[in-house]
MITI-729276 format. One record per atom (N, C-alpha, C): residue number from 1; chain; atom name; x, y, z. Coordinates in nm, 4 decimals, always signed. Layout:
BEGIN
+-----+--------+-------+----------+----------+----------+
: num : chaine : atome :       c1 :       c2 :       c3 :
+-----+--------+-------+----------+----------+----------+
: NUM :      A :    CA :        X :        Y :        Z :
...
+-----+--------+-------+----------+----------+----------+
//
This chain:
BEGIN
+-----+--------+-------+----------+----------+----------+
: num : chaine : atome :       c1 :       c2 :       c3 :
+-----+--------+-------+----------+----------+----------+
:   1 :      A :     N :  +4.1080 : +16.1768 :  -1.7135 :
:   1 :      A :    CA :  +4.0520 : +16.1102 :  -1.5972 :
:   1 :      A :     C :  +3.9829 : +16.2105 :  -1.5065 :
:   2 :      A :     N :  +4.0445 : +16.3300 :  -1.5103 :
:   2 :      A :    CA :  +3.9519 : +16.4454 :  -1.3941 :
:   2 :      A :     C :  +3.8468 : +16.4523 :  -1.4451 :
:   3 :      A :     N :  +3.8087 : +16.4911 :  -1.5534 :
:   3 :      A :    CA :  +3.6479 : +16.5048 :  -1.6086 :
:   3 :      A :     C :  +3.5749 : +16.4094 :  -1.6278 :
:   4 :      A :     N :  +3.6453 : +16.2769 :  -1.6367 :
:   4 :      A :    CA :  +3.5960 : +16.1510 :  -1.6699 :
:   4 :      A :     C :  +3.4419 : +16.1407 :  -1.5962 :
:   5 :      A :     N :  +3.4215 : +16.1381 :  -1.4814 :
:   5 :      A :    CA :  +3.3184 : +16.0949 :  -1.4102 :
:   5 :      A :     C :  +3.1713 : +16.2209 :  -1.4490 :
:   6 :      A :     N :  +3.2167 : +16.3527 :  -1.4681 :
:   6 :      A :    CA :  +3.1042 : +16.4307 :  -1.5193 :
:   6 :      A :     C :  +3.0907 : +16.4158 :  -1.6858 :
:   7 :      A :     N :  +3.1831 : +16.3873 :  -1.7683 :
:   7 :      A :    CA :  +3.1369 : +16.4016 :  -1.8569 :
:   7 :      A :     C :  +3.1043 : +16.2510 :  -1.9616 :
:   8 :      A :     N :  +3.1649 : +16.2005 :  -1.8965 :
:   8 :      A :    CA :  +3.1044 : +16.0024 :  -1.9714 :
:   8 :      A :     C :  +2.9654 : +15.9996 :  -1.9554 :
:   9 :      A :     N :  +2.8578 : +16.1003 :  -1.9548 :
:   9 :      A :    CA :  +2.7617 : +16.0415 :  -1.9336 :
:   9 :      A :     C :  +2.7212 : +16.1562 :  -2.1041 :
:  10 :      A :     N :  +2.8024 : +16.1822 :  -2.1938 :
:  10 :      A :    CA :  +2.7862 : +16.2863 :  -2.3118 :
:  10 :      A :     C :  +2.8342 : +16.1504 :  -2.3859 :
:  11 :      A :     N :  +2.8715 : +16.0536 :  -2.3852 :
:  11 :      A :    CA :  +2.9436 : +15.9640 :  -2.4471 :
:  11 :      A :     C :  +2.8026 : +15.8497 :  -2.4493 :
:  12 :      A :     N :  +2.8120 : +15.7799 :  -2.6079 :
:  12 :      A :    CA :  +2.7559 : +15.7068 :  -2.6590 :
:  12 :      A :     C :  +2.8336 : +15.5312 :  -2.5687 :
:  13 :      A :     N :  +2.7366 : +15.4745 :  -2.5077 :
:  13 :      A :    CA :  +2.8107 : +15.3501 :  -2.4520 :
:  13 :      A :     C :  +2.8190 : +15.2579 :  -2.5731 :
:  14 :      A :     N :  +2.7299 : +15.2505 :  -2.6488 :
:  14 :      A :    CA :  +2.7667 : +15.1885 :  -2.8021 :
:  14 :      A :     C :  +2.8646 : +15.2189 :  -2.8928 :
:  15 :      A :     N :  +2.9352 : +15.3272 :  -2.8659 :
:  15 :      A :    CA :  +3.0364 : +15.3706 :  -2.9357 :
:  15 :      A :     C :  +3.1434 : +15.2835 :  -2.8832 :
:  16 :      A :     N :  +3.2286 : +15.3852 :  -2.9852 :
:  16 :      A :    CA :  +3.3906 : +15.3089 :  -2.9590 :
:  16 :      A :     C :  +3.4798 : +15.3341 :  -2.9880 :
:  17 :      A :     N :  +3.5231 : +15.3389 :  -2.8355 :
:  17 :      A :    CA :  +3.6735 : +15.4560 :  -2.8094 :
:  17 :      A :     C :  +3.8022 : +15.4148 :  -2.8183 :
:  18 :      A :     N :  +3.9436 : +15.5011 :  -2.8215 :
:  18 :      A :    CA :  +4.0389 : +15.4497 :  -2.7916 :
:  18 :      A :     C :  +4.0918 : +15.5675 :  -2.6905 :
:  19 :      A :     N :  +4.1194 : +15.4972 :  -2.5864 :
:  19 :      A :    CA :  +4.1624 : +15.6179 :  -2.4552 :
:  19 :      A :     C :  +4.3073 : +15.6023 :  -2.4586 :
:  20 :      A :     N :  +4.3553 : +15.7042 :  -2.4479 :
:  20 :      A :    CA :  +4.5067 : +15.7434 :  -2.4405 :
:  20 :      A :     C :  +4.5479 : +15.8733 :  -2.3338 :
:  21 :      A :     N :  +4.6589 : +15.8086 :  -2.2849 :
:  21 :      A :    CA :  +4.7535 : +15.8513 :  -2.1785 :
:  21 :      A :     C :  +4.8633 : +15.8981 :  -2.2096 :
:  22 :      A :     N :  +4.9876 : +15.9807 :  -2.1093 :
:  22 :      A :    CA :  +5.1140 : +15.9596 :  -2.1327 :
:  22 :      A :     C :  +5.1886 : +15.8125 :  -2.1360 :
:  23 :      A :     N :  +5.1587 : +15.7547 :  -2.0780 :
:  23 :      A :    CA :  +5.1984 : +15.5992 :  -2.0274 :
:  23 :      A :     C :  +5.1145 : +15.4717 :  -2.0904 :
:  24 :      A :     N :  +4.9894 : +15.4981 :  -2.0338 :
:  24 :      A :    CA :  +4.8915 : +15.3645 :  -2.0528 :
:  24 :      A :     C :  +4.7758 : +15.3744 :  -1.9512 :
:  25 :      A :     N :  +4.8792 : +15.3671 :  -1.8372 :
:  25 :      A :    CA :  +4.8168 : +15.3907 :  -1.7146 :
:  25 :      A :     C :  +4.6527 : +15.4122 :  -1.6803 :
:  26 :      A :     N :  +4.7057 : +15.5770 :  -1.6895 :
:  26 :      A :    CA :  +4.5548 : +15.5926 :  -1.6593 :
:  26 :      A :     C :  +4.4642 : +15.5669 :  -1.7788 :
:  27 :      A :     N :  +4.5015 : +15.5440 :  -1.8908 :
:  27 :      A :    CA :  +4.4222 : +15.4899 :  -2.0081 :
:  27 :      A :     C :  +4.3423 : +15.4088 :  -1.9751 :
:  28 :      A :     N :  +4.4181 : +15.2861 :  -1.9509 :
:  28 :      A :    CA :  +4.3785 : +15.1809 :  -1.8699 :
:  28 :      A :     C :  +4.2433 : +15.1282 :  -1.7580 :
:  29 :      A :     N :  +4.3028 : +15.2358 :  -1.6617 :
:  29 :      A :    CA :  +4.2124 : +15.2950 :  -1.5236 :
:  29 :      A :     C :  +4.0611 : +15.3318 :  -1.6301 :
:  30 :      A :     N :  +4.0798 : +15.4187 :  -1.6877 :
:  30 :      A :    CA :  +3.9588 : +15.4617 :  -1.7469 :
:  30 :      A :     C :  +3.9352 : +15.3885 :  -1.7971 :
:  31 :      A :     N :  +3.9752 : +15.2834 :  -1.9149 :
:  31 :      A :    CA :  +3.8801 : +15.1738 :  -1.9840 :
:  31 :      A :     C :  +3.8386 : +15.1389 :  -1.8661 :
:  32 :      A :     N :  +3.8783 : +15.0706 :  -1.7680 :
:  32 :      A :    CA :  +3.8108 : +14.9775 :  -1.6732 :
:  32 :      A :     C :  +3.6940 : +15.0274 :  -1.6209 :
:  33 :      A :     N :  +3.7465 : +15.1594 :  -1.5909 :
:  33 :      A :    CA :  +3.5781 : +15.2655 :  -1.5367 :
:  33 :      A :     C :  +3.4811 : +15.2740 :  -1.6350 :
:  34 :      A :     N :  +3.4879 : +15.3498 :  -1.7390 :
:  34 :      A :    CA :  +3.3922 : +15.3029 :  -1.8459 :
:  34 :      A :     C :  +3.3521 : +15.1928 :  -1.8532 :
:  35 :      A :     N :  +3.4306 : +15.0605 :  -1.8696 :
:  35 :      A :    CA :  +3.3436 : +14.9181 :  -1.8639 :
:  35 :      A :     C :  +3.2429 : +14.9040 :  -1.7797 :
:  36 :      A :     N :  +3.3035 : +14.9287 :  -1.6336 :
:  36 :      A :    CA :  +3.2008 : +14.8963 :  -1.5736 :
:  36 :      A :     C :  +3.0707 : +14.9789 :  -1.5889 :
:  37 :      A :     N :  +3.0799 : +15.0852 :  -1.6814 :
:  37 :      A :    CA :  +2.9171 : +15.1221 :  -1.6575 :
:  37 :      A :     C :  +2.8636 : +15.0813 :  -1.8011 :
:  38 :      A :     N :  +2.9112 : +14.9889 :  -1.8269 :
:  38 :      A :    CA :  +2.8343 : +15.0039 :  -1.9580 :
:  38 :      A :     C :  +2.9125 : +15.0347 :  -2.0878 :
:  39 :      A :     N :  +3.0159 : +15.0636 :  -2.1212 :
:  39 :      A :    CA :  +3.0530 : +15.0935 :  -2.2242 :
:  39 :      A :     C :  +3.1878 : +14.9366 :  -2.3084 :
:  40 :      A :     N :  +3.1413 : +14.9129 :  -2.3869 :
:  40 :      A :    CA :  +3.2043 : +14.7381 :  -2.4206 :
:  40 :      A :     C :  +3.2960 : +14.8028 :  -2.5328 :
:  41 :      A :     N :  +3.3083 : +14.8588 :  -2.6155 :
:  41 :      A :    CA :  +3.4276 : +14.8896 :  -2.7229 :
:  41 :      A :     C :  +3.4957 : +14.9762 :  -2.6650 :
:  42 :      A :     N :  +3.5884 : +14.9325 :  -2.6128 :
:  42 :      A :    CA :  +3.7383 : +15.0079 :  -2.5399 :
:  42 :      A :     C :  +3.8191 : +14.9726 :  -2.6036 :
:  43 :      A :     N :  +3.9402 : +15.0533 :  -2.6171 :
:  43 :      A :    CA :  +4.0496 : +14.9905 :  -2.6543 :
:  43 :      A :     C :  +4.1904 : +15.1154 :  -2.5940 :
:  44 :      A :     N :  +4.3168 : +15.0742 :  -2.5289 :
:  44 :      A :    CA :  +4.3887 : +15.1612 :  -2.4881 :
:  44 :      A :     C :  +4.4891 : +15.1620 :  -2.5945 :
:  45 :      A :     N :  +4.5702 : +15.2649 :  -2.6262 :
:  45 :      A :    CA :  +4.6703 : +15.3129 :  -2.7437 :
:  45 :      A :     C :  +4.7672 : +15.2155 :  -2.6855 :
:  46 :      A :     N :  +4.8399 : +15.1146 :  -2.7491 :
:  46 :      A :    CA :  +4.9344 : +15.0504 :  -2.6281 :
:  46 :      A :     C :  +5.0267 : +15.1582 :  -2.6669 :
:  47 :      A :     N :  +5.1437 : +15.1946 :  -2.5224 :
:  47 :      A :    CA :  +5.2080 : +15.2604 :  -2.5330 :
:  47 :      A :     C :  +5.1962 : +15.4168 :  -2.5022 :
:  48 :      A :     N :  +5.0759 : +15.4292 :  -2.4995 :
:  48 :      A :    CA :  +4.9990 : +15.5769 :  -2.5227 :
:  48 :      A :     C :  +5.0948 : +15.6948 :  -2.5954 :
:  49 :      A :     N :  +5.1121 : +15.8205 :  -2.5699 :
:  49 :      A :    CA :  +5.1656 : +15.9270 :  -2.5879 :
:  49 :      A :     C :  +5.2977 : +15.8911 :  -2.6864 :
:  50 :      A :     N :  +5.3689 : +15.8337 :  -2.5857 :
:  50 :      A :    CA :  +5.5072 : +15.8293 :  -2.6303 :
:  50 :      A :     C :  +5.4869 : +15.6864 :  -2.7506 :
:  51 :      A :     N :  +5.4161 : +15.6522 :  -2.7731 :
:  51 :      A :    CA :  +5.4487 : +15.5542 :  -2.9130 :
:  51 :      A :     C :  +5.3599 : +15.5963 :  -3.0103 :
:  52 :      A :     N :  +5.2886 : +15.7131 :  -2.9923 :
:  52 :      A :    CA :  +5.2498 : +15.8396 :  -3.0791 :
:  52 :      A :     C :  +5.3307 : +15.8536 :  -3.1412 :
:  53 :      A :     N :  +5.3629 : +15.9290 :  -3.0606 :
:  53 :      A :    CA :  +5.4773 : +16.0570 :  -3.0933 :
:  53 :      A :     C :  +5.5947 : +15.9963 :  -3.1630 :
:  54 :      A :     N :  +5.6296 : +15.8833 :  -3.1163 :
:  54 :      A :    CA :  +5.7568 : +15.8148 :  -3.1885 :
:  54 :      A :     C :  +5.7069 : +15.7651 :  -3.3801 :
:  55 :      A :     N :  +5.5597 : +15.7090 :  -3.3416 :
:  55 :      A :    CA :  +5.5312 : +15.6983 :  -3.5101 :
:  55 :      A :     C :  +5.5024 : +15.7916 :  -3.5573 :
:  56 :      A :     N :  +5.4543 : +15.9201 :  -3.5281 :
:  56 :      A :    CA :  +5.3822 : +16.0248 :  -3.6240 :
:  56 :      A :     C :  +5.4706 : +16.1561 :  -3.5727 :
:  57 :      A :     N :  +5.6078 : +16.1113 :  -3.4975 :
:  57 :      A :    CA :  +5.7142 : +16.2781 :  -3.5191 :
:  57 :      A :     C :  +5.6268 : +16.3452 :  -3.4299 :
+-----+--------+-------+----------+----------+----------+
//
């Protein structure tokens, strides 16, 4: 999220991301920011970090 605002503009808005957090949270926050400028394939890790880490050790 700190770099988010300088560097989303290196990012393809046609692409398509999956943003991940410790939580969700700010995952979240950021899909929503990205949406609004333009970017439509979002998707957040549900769970983020910690349901990583729990499937892949």
């Amino acid at each position: 999220m700190g770099e988010l605002n300088e560097r989303y503009r290196n990012l393809d808005p046609a692409g398509r991301y999956t943003l991940m957090c410790a939580s969700g949270m700010r995952a979240t926050v950021a899909a929503g920011w990205l949406a609004s400028r333009g970017f439509a394939e979002l998707d957040v890790y549900l769970g983020s970090m910690g349901a990583w880490k729990a499937a892949h050790g």
